[in-house]
ZAFIDREN-474815 format. One record per residue: residue number from 1; x, y, z of N, C-alpha, C, CB in turn. Coordinates in steps of 0.02 Angstrom, whole numbers, plus 50000, padded with zeros to 5 digits. Glycine has a CB too. Layout:
[pt NUM,[X,Y,Z],[X,Y,Z],[X,Y,Z],[X,Y,Z]]
...
This chain:
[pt 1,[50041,49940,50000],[50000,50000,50000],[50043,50063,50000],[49953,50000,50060]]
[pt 2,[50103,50060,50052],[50132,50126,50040],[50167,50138,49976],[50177,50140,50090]]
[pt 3,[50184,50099,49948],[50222,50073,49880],[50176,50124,49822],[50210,49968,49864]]
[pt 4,[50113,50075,49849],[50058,50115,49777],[50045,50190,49794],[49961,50075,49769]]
[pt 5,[50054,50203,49867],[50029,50272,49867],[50099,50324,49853],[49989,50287,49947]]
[pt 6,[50173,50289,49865],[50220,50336,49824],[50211,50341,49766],[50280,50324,49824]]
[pt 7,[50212,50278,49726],[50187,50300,49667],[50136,50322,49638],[50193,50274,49641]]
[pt 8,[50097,50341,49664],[50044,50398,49664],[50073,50471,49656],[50003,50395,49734]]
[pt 9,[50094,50484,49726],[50126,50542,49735],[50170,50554,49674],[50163,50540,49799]]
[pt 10,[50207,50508,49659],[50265,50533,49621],[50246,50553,49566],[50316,50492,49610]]
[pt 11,[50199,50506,49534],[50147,50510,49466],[50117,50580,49453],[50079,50459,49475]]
[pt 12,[50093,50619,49527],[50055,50680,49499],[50120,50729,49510],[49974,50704,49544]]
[pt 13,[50167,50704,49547],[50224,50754,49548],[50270,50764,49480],[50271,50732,49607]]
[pt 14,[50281,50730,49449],[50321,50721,49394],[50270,50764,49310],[50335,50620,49392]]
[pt 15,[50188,50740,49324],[50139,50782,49294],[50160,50851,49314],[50067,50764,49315]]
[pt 16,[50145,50864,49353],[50140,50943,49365],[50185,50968,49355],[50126,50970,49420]]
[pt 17,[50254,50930,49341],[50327,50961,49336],[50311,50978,49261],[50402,50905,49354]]
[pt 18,[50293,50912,49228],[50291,50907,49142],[50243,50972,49132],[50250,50822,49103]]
[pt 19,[50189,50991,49166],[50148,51033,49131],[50178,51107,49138],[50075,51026,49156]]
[pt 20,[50216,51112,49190],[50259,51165,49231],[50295,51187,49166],[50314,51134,49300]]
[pt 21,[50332,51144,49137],[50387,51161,49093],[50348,51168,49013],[50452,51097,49100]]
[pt 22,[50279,51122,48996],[50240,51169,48959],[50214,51234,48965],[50200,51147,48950]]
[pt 23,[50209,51262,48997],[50189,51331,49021],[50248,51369,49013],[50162,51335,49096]]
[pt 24,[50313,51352,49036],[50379,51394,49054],[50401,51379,48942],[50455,51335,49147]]
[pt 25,[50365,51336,48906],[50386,51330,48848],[50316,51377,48824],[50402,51249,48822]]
[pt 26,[50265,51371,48824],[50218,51432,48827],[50250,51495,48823],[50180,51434,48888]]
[pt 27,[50269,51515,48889],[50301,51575,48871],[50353,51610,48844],[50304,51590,48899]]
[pt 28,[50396,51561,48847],[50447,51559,48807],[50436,51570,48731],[50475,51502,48820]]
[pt 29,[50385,51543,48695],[50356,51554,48636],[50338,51629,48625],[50300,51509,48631]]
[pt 30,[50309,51644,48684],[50281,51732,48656],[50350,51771,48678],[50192,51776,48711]]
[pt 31,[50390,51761,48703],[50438,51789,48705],[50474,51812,48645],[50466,51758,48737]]
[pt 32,[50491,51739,48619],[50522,51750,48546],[50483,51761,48503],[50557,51702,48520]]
[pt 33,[50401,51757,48501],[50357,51794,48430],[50361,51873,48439],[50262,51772,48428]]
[pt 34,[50362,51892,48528],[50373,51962,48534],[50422,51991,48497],[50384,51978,48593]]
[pt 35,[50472,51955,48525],[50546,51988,48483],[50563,51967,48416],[50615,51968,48520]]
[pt 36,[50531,51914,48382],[50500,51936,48292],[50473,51978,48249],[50464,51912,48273]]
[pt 37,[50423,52010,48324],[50388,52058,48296],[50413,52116,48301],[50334,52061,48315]]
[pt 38,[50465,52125,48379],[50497,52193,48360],[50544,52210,48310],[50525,52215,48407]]
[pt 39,[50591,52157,48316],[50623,52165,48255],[50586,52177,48193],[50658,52113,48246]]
[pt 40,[50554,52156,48153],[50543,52166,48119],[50508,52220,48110],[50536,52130,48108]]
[pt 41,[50482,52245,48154],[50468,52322,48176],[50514,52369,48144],[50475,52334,48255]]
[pt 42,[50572,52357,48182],[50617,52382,48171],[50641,52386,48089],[50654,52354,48213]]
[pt 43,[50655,52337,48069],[50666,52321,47995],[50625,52367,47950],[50647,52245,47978]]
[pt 44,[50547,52349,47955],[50499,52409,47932],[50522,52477,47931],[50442,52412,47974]]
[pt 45,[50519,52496,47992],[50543,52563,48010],[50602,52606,47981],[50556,52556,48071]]
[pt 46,[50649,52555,47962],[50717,52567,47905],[50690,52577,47839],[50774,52498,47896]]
[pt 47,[50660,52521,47821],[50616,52531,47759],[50587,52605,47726],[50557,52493,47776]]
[pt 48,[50541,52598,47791],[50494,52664,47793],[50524,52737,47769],[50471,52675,47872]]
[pt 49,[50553,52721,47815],[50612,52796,47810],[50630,52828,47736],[50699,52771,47840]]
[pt 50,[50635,52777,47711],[50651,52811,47640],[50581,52835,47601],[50694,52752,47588]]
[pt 51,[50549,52799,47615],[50474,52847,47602],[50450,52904,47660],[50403,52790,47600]]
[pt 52,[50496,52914,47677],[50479,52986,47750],[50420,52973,47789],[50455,53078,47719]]
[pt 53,[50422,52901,47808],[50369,52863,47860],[50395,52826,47900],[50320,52822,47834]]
[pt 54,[50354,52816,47947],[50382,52764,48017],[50349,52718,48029],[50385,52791,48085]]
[pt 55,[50385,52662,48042],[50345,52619,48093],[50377,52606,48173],[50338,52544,48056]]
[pt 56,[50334,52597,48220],[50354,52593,48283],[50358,52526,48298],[50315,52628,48327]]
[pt 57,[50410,52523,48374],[50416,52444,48377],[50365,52429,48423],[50489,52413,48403]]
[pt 58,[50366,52377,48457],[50317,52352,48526],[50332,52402,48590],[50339,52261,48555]]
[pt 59,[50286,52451,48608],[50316,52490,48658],[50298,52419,48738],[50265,52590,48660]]
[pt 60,[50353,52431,48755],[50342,52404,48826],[50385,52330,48807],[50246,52395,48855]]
[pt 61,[50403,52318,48753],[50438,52263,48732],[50466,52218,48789],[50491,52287,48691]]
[pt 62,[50545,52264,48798],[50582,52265,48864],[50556,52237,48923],[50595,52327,48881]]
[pt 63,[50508,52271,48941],[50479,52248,49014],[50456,52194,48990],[50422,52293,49057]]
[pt 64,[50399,52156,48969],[50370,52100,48926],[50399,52052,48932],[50364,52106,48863]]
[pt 65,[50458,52070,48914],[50547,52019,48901],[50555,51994,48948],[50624,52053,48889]]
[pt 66,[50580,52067,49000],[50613,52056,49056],[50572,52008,49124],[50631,52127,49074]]
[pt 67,[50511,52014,49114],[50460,52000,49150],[50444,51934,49147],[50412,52035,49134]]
[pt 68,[50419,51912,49098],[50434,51836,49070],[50479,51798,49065],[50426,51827,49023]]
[pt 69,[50537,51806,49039],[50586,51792,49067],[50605,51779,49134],[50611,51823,49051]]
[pt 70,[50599,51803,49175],[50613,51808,49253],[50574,51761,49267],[50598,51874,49294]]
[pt 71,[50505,51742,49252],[50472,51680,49270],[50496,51621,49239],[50405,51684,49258]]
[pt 72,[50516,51604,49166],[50513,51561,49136],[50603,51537,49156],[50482,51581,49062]]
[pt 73,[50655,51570,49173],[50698,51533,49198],[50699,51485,49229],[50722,51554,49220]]
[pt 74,[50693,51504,49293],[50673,51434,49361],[50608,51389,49329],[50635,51477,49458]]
[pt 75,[50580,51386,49287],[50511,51324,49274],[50544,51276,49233],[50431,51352,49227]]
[pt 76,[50598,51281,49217],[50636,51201,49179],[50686,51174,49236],[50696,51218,49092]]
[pt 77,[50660,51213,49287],[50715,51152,49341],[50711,51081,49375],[50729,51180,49403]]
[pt 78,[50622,51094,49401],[50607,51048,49421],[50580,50976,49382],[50574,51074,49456]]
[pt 79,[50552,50986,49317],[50566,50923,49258],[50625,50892,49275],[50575,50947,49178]]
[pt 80,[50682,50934,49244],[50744,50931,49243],[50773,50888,49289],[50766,50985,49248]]
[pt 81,[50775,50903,49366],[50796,50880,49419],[50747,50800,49415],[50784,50941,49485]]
[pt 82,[50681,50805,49412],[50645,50735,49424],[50680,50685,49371],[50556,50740,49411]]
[pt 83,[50712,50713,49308],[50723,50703,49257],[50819,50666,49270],[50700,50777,49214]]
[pt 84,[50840,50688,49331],[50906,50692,49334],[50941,50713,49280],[50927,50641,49349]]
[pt 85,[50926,50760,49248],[50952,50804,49187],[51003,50865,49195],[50891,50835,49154]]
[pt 86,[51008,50864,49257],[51076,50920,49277],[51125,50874,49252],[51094,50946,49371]]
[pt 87,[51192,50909,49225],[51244,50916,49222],[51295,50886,49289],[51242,50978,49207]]
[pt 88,[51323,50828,49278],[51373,50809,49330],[51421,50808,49305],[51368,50756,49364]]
[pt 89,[51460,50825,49340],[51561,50827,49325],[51581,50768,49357],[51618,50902,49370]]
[pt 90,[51608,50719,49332],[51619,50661,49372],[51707,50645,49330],[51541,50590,49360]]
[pt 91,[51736,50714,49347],[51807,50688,49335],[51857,50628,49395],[51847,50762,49330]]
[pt 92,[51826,50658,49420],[51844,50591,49487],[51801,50549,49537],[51885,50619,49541]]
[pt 93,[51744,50556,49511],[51684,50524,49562],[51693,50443,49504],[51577,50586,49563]]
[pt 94,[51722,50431,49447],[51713,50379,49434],[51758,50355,49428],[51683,50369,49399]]
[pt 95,[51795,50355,49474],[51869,50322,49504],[51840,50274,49568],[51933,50394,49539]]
[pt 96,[51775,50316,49614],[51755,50293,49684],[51724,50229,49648],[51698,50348,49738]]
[pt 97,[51702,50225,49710],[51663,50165,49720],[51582,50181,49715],[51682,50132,49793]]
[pt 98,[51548,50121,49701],[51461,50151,49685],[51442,50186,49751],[51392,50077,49670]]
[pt 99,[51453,50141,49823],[51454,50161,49870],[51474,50243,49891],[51484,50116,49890]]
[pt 100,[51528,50246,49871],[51553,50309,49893],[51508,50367,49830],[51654,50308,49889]]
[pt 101,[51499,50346,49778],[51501,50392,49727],[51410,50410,49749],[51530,50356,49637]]
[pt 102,[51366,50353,49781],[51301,50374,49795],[51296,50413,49865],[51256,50312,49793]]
[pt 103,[51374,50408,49894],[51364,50460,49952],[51374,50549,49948],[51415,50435,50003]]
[pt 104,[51415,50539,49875],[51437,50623,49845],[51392,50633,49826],[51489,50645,49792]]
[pt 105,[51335,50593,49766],[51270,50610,49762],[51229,50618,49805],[51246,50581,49735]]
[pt 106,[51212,50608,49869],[51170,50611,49915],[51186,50677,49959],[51170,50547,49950]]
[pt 107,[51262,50689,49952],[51284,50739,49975],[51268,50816,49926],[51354,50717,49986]]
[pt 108,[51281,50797,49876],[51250,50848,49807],[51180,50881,49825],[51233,50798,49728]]
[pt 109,[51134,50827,49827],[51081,50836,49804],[51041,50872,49882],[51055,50761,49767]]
[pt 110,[51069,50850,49927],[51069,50902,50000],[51088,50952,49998],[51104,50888,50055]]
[pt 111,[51123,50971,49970],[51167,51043,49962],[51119,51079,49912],[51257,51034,49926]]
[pt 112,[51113,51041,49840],[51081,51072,49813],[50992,51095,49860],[51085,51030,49749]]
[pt 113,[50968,51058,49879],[50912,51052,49922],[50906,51110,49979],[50917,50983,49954]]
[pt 114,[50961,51103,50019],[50984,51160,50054],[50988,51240,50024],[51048,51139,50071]]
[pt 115,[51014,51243,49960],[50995,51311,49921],[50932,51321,49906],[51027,51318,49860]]
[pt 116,[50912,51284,49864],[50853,51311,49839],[50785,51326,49882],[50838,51269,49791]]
[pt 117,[50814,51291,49947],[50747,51306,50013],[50773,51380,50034],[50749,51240,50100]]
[pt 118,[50821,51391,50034],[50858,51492,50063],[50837,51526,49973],[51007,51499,50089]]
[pt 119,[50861,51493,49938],[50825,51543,49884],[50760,51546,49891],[50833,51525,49813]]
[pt 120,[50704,51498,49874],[50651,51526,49883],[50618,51551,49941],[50621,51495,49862]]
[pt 121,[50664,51548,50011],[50636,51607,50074],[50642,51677,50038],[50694,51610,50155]]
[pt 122,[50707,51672,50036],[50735,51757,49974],[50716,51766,49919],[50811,51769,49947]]
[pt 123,[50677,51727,49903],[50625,51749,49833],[50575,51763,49855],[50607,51701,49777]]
[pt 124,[50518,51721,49907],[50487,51773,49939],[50475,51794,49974],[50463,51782,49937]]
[pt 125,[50529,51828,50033],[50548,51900,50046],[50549,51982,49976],[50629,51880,50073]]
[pt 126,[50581,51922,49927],[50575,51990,49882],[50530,51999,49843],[50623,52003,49842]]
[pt 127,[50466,51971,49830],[50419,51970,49806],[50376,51999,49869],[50407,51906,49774]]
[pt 128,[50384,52009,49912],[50338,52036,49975],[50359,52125,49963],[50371,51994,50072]]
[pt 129,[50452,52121,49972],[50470,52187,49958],[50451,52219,49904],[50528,52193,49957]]
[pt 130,[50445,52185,49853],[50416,52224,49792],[50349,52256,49793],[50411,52180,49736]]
[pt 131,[50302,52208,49830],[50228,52223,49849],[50229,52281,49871],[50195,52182,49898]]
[pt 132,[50274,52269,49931],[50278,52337,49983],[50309,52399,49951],[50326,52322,50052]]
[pt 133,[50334,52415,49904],[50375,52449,49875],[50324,52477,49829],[50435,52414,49849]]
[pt 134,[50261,52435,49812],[50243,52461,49744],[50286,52461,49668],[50234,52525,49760]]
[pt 135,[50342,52419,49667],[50380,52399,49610],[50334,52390,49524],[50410,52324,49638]]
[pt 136,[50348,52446,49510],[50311,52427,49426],[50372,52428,49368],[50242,52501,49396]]
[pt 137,[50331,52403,49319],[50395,52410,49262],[50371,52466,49242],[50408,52353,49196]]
[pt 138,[50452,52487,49210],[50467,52553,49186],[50427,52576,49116],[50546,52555,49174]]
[pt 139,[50404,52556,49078],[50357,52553,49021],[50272,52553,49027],[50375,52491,48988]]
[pt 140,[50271,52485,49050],[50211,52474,49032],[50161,52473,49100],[50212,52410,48991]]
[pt 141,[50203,52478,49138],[50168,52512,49225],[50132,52438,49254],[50081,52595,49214]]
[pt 142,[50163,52391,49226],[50147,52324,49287],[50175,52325,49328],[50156,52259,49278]]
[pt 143,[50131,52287,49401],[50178,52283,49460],[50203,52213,49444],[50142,52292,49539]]
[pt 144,[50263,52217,49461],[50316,52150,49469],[50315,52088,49516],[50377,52174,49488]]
[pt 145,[50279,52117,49565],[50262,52073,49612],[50248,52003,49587],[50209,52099,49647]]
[pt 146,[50204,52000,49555],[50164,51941,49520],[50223,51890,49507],[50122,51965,49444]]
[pt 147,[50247,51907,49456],[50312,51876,49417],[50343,51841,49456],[50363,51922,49389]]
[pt 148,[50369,51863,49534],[50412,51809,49558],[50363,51758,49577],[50460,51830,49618]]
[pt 149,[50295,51758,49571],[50253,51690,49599],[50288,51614,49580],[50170,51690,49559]]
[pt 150,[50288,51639,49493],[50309,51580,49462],[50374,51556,49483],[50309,51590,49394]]
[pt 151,[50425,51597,49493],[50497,51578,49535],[50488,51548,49594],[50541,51637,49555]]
[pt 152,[50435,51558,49620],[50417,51539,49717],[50401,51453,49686],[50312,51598,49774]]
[pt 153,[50356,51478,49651],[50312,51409,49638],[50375,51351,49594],[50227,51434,49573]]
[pt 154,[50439,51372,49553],[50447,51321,49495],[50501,51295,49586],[50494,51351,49382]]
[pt 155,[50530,51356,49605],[50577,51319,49673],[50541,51288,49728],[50621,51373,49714]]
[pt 156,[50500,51288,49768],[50456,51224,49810],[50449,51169,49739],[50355,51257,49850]]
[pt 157,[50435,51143,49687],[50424,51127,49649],[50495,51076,49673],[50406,51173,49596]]
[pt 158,[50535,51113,49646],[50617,51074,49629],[50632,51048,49691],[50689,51128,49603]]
[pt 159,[50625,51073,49770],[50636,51050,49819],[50599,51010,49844],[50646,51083,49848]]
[pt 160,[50528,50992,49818],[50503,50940,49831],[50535,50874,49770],[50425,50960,49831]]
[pt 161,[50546,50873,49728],[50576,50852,49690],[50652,50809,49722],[50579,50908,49649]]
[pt 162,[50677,50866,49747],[50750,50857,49767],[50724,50810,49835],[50801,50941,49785]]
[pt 163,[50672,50822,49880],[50665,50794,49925],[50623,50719,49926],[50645,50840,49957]]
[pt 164,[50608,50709,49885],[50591,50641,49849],[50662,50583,49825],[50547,50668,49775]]
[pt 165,[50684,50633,49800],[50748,50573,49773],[50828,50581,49826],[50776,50599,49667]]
[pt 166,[50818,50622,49870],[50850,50628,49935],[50819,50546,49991],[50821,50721,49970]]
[pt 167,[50727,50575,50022],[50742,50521,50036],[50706,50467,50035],[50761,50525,50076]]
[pt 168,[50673,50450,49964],[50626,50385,49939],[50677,50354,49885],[50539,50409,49898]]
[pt 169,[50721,50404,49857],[50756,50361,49806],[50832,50350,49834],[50757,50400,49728]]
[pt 170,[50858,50386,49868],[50936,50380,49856],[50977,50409,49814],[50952,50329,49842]]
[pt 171,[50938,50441,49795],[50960,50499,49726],[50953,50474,49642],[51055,50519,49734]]
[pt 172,[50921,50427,49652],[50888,50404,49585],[50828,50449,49559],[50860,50331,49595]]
[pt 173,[50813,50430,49519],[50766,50469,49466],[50680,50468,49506],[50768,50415,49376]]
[pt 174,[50648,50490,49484],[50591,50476,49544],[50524,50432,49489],[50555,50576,49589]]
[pt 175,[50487,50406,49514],[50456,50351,49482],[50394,50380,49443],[50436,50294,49535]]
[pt 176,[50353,50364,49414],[50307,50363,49409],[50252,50371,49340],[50308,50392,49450]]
């Protein structure tokens, strides 16, 4: 029974990661149609010129960018991590022993675990400060606040993640 109910857990955890990183590819998409469109804004606008006309680019572009962006970083981590898709340097971990080499991993993946629980306190702390601040973008007069949700949300995400294959797997991949 507890067997079926981890793999339960893990099943809707590994979903929500997958749909996490559709969304973080979502936005990622209007990101780059945005910046197709300014450019080519731009391009127009060269054009134009020689007929003593203008075209303008996307006002508020920038912020748009910057804004989205800032969310869509951190939402490919936690796939990633369930995924064991980080990057390991194992110039000398495959000299050890399995033994030893699943204790540097166990040791990794604590450490890593250990950050990302102080980052997302300090992510939101600064998503509180921003509130409190009244923080808008410089263009298009959104408050910023919002934006770090998705950072709060993709990091509990990854640390539950990290805390699954810390301590149900051993630092294996997580099931489901």
């Amino acid at each position: 029974m507890q067997a079926r109910l981890r793999l339960y857990f893990e099943g809707k955890l590994k979903r929500i990661c997958l749909w996490w990183v559709y969304l973080a590819g979502i936005l990622l998409f209007i990101v780059v149609m945005t910046t197709v469109i300014n450019i080519a804004a731009f391009g127009l606008d060269k054009m134009a010129r020689i007929f003593d006309s203008n075209v303008s680019a996307l006002s508020g572009y920038e912020d748009l960018v910057r804004l989205l962006t800032s969310c869509i970083a951190l939402m490919f981590f936690p796939w990633a991590q369930a995924q064991r898709g980080h990057v390991a340097v194992d110039f000398f971990a495959n000299k050890f022993s399995p033994k030893v080499q699943q204790y540097f991993d166990m040791l990794w993946l604590t450490c890593t675990l250990v950050f990302v629980v102080f980052l997302t306190i300090l992510m939101f702390m600064g998503m509180i400060e921003s509130y409190d601040d009244g923080a808008v973008s410089v263009t298009l007069g959104w408050p910023e606040w919002p934006f770090y949700a998705p950072g709060i949300i993709s990091l509990a995400l990854w640390a539950v993640v990290l805390a699954f294959q810390i301590f149900l797997h051993k630092g294996g991949k997580i099931d489901g």
